[in-house]
Structure formats: structure tokens, C-alpha cells
N, CA, C and O of each residue as an XYZ file, in Angstrom:
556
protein
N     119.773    113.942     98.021
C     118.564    113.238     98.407
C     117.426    114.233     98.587
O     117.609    115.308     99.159
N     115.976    113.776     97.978
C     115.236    114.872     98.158
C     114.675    114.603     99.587
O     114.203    113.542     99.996
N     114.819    115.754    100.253
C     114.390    116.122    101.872
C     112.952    115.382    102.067
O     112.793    114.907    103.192
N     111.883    115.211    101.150
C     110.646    114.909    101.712
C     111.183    113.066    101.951
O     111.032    112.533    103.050
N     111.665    112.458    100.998
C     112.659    111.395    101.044
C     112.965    110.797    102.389
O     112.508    109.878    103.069
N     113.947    111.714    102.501
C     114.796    111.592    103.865
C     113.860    111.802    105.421
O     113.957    111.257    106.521
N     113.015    112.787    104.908
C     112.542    112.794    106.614
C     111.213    111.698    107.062
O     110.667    111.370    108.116
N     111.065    111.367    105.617
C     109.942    109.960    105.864
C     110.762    108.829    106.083
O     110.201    107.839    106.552
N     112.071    108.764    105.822
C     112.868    107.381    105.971
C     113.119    107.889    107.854
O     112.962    107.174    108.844
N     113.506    109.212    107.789
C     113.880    108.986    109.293
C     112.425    108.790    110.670
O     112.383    108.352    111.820
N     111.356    109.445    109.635
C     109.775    108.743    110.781
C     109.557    107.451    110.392
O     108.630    106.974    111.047
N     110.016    106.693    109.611
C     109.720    105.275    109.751
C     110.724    104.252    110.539
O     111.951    104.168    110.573
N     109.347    103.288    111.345
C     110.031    102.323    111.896
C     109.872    101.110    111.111
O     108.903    100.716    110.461
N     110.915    100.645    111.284
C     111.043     98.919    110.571
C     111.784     98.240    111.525
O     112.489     98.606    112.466
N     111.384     96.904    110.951
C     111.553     95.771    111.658
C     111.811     94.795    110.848
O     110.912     94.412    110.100
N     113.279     94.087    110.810
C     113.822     93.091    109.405
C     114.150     92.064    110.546
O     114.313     92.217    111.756
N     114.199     90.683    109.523
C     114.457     89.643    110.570
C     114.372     88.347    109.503
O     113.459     87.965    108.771
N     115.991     87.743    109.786
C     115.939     86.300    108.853
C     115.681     85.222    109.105
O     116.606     84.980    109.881
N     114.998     84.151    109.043
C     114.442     83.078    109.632
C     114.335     82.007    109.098
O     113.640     82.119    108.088
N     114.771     80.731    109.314
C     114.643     79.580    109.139
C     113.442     79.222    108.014
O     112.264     79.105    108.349
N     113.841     79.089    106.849
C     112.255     77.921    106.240
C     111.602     76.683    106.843
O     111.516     75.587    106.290
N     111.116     77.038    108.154
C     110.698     76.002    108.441
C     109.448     76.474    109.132
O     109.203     77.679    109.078
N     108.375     75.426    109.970
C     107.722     75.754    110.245
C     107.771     76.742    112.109
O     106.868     77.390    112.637
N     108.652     76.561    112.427
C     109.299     76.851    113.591
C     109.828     78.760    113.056
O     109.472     79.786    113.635
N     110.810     78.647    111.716
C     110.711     79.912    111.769
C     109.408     80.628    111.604
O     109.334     81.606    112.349
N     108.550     80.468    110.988
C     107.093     80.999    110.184
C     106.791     81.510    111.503
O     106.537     82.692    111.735
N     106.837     80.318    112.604
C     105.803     80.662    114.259
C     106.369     81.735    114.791
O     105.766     82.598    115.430
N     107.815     81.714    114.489
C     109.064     82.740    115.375
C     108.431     84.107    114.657
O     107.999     85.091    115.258
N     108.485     83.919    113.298
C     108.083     85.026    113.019
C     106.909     86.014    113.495
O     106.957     87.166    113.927
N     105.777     85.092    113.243
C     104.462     85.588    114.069
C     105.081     86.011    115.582
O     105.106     87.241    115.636
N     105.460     85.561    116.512
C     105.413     86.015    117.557
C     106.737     87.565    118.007
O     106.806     88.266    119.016
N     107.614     87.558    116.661
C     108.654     88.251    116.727
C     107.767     89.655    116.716
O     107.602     90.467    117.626
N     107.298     89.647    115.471
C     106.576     90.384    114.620
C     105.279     91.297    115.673
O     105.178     92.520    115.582
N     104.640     90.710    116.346
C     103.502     90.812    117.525
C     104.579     91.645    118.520
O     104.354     92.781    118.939
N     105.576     91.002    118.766
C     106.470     91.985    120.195
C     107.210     93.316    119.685
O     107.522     94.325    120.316
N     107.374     93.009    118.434
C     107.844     94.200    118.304
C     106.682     95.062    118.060
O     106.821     96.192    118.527
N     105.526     94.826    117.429
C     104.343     95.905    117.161
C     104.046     95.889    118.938
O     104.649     94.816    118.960
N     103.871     95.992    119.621
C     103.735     95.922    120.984
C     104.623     96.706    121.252
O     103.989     97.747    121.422
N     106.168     97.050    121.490
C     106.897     97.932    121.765
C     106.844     99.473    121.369
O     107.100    100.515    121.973
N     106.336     99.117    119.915
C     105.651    100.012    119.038
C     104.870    100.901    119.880
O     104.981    102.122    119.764
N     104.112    100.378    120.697
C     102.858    101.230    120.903
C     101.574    100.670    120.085
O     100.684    101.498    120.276
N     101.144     99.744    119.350
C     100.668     99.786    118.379
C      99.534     98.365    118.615
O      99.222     97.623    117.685
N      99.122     98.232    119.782
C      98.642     97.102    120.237
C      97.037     97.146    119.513
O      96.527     96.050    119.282
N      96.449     98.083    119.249
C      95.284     98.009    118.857
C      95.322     96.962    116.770
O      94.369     96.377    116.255
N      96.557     97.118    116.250
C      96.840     96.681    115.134
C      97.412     95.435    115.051
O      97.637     94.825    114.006
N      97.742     94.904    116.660
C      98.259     93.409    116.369
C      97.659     92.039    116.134
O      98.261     91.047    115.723
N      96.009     92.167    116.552
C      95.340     90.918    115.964
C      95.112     90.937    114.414
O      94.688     89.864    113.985
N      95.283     91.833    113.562
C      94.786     91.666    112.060
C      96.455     91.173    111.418
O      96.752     90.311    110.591
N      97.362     92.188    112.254
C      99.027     91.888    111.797
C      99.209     90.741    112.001
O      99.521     90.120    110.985
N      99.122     89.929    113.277
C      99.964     88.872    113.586
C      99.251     88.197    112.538
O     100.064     87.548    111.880
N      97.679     88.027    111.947
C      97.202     86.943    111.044
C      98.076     87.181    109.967
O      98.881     86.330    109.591
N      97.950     88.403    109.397
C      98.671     88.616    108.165
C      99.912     87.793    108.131
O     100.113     86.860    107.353
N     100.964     88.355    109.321
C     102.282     87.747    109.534
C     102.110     86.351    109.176
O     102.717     85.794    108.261
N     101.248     85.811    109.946
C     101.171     84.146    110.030
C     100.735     83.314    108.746
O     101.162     82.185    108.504
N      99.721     84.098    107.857
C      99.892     83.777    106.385
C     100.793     83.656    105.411
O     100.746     82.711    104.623
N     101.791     84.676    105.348
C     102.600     85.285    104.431
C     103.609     84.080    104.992
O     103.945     83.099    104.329
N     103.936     84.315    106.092
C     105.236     83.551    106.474
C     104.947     81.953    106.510
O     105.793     81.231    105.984
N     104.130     81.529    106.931
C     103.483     80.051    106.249
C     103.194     79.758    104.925
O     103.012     78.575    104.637
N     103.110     80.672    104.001
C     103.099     80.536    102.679
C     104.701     80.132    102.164
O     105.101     79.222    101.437
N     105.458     81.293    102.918
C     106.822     81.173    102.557
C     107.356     79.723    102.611
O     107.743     79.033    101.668
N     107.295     79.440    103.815
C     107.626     78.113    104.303
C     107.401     76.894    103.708
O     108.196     75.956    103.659
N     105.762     76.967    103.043
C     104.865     75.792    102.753
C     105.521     76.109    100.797
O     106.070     75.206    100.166
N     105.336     77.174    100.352
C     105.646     77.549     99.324
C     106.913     78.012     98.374
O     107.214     77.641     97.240
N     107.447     78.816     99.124
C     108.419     79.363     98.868
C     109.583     78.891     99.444
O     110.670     79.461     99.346
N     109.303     77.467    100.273
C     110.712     76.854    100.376
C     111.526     76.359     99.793
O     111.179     75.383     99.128
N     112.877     76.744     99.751
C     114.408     76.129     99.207
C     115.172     75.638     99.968
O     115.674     76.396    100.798
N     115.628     73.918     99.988
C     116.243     73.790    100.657
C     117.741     74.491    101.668
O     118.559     74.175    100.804
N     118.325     74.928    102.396
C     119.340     75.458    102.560
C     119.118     77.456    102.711
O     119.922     78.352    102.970
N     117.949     77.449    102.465
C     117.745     79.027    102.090
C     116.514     79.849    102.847
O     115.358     79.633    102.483
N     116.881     81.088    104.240
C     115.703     81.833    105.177
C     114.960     82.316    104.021
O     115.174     82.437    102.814
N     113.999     82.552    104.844
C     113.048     83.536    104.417
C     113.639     84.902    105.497
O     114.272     84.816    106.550
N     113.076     86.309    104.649
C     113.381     87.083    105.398
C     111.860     88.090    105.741
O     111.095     88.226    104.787
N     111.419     88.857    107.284
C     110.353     89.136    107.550
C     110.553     90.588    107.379
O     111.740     90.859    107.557
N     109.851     91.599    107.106
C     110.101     93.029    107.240
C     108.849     93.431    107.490
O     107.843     93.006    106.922
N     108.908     94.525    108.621
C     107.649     95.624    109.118
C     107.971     96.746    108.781
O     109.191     96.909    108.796
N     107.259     97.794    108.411
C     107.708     99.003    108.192
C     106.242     99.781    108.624
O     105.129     99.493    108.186
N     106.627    101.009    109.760
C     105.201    101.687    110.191
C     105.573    103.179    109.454
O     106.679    103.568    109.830
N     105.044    103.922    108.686
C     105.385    104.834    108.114
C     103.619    105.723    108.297
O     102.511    105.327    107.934
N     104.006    106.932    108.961
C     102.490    107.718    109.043
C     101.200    106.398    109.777
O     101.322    105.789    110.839
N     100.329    106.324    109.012
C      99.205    105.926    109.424
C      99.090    104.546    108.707
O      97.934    104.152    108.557
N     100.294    103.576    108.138
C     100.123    102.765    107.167
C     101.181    101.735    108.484
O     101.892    102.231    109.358
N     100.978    100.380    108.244
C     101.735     98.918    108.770
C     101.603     98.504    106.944
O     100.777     98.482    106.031
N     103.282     98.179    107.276
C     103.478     97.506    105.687
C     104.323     96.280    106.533
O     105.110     96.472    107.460
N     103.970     95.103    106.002
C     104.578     93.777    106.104
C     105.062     92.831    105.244
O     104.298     91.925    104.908
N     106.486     92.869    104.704
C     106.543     91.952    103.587
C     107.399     90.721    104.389
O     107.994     90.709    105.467
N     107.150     89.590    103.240
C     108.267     88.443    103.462
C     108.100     87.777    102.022
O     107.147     87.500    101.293
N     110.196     87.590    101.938
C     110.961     87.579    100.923
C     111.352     86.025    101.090
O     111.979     85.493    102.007
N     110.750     85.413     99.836
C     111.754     84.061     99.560
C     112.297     84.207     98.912
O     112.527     85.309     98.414
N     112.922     82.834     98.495
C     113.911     82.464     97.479
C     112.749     81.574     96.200
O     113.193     80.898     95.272
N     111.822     81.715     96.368
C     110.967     81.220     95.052
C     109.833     81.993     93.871
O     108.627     82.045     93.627
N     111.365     82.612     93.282
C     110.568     83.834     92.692
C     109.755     83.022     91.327
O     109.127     83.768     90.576
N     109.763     81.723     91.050
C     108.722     80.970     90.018
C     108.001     80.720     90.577
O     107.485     79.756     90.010
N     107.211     81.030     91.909
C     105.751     80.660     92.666
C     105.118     81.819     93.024
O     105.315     82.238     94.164
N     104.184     82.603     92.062
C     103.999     83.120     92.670
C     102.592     83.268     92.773
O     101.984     82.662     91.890
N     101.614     84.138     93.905
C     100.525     83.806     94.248
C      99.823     84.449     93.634
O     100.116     85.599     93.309
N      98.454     83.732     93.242
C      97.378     84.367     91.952
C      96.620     85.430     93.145
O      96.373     84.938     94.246
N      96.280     86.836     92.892
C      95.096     87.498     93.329
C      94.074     86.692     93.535
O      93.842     85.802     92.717
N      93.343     86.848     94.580
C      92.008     86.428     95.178
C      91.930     84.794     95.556
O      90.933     84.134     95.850
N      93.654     84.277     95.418
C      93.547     83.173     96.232
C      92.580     81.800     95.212
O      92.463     81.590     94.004
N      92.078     81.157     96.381
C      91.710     80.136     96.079
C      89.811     80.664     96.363
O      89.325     81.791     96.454
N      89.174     79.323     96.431
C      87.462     79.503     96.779
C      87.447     79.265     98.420
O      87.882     78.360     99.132
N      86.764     80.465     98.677
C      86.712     80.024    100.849
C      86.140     78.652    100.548
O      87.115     77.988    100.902
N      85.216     77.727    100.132
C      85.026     76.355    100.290
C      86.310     75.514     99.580
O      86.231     74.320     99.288
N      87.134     76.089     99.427
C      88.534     75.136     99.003
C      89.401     74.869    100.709
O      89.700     75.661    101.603
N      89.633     72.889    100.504
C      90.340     73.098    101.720
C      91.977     73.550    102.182
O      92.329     73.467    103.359
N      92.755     73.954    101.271
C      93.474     74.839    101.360
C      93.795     75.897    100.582
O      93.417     76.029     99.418
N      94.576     76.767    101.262
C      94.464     77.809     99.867
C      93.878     79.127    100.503
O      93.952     80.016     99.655
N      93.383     79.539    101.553
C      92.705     80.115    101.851
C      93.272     81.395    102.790
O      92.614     82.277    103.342
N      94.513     81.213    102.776
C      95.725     82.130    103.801
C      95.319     83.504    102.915
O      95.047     84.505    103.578
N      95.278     83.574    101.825
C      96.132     85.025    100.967
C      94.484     85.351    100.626
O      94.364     86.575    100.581
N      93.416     84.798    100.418
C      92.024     85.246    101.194
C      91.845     85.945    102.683
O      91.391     87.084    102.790
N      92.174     85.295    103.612
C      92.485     85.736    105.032
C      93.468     87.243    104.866
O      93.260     88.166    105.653
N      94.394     87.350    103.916
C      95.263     89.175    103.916
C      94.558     89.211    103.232
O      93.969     88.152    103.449
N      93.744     89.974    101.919
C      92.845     90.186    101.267
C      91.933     90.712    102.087
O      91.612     91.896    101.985
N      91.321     89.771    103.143
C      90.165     90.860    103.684
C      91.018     91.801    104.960
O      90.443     92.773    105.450
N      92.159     91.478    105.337
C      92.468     92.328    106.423
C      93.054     93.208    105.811
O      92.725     94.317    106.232
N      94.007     93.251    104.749
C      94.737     94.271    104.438
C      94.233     95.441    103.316
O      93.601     95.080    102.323
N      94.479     96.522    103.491
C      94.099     97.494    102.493
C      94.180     96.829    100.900
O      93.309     96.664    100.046
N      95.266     96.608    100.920
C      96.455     96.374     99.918
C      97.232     95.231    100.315
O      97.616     94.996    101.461
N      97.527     94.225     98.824
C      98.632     93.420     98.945
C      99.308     93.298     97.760
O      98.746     93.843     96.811
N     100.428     92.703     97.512
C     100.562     92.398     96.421
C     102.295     91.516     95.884
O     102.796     90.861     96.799
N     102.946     91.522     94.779
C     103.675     90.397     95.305
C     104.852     91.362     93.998
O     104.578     91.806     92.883
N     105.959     91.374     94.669
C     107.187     92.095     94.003
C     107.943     91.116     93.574
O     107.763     90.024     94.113
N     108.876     91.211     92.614
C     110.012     90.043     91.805
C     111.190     90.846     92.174
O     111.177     92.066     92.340
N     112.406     89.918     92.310
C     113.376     89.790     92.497
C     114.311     90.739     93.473
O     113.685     91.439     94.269
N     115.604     90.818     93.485
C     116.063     90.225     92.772
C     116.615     88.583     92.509
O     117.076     87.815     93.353
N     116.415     88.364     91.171
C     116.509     86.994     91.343
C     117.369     85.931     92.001
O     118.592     86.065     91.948
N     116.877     84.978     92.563
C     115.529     84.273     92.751
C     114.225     84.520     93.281
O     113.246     83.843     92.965
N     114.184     85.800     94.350
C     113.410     86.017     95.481
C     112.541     86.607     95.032
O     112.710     86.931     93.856
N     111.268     87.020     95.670
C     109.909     87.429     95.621
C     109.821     87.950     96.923
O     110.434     87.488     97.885
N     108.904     89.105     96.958
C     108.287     89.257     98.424
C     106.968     89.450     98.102
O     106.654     90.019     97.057
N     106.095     89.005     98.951
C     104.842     89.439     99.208
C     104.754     90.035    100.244
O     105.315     89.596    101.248
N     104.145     90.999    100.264
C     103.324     92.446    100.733
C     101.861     92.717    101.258
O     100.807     92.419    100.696
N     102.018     93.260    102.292
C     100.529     93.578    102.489
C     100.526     95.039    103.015
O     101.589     95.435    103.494
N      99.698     95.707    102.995
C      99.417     97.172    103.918
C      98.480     97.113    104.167
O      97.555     96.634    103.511
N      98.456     97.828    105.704
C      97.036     97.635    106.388
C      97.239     99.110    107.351
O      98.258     99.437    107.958
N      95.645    100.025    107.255
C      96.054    100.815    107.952
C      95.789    100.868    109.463
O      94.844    100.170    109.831
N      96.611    101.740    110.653
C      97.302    101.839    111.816
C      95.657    102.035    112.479
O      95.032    102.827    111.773
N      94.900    101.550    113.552
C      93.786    102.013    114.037
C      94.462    103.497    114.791
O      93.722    104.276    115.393
């Protein structure tokens, strides 16, 4: 394993967590997601995170639901970067860049990460699943 590798896997914290497709998990998530960045130390980054969280994982839910099948949440704080993905099971949905029009009445979540996050973007498989992604950097 190359050493620069290894000693960035051992300064990063993450945070994985499987959750119900429902709208109950999506909320669990947001608030999971908030306590653990809080334990973190990291309280100045949790009003832009928890929105992010609360998009992605309501997308999942609203979008990326399969009957019978979690969504799964992941945080990862590495250096000066918050990376947040969540993984469905609906890797044929996936979300267009720049969203919908802010005067559209829905549609407007993955606008909302767009302006908070540095970076987003949306990974395939393995199949069925998808994750979408965001990075946002640490104040």
C-alpha cells in the first residue's frame, strides 16, 4: 500500500449508516448526520451539511426508492474537505446537473447542494446502486 494512501485513510473520519427508504429514514438521516458532525468538533459546518444531507437523502427516498431496499448515508472528513454521499438502489435515475429552474415547483433540492457544495456529482454502481456526492469545504 502506498504510505501517502494509508496515512490519509488513517486521518480520515467517516461516518456510514443504513436507513430505511422512507421518509422517516431521510429525517433520521439528517439528524444522525448533524450529531455526529457535532461530536466531530465541526459545528461551524453543520447548517450547510445538514441541508445537503436533507436533499440527497430525500431525493433518495422520493427518487431512488425500491421497494424492500435502504438507502445507505456516508460522511467522510478528510483534511479541510466534508464529503457526503448517499447510495440507492436506482442506478436508472439519475440526476441531470443544475437541477431543475428555481421558479420550478419541485425539483429544486440538487439546486440547494449546487450552491452549498464545492462539488457534487453522481457515481454508478455497483449495479443497481448510484451514489450521489457532494463536497463542501470545512470552515
Amino acid at each position: 500500500m502506498n504510505p501517502e494512501t494509508s496515512q490519509l485513510m488513517a486521518t480520515a473520519r467517516h461516518f456510514t449508516l443504513q436507513l430505511s427508504s422512507t421518509p422517516r429514514g431521510a429525517r433520521l438521516a439528517r439528524l444522525l448526520a448533524v450529531e455526529q458532525l457535532r461530536s466531530w468538533g465541526l459545528e461551524d459546518s453543520i447548517g450547510a451539511a445538514e441541508q445537503i444531507v436533507a436533499e440527497l437523502a430525500n431525493n433518495a427516498v422520493t427518487h431512488g426508492h425500491v421497494p424492500g431496499r435502504d438507502f445507505r448515508l456516508r460522511t467522510i472528513v478528510t483534511g479541510s474537505a466534508l464529503r457526503i454521499e448517499v447510495t440507492d438502489t436506482r442506478g436508472d435515475r439519475v440526476p441531470l446537473a443544475g437541477g431543475r429552474s428555481p421558479a420550478a415547483e419541485t425539483g429544486r433540492g440538487l439546486l440547494i447542494v449546487e450552491a452549498l457544495a464545492r462539488t457534487w456529482g453522481v457515481s454508478s454502481g455497483p449495479a443497481p446502486q448510484k451514489t450521489v456526492w457532494a463536497e463542501m469545504p470545512l470552515s
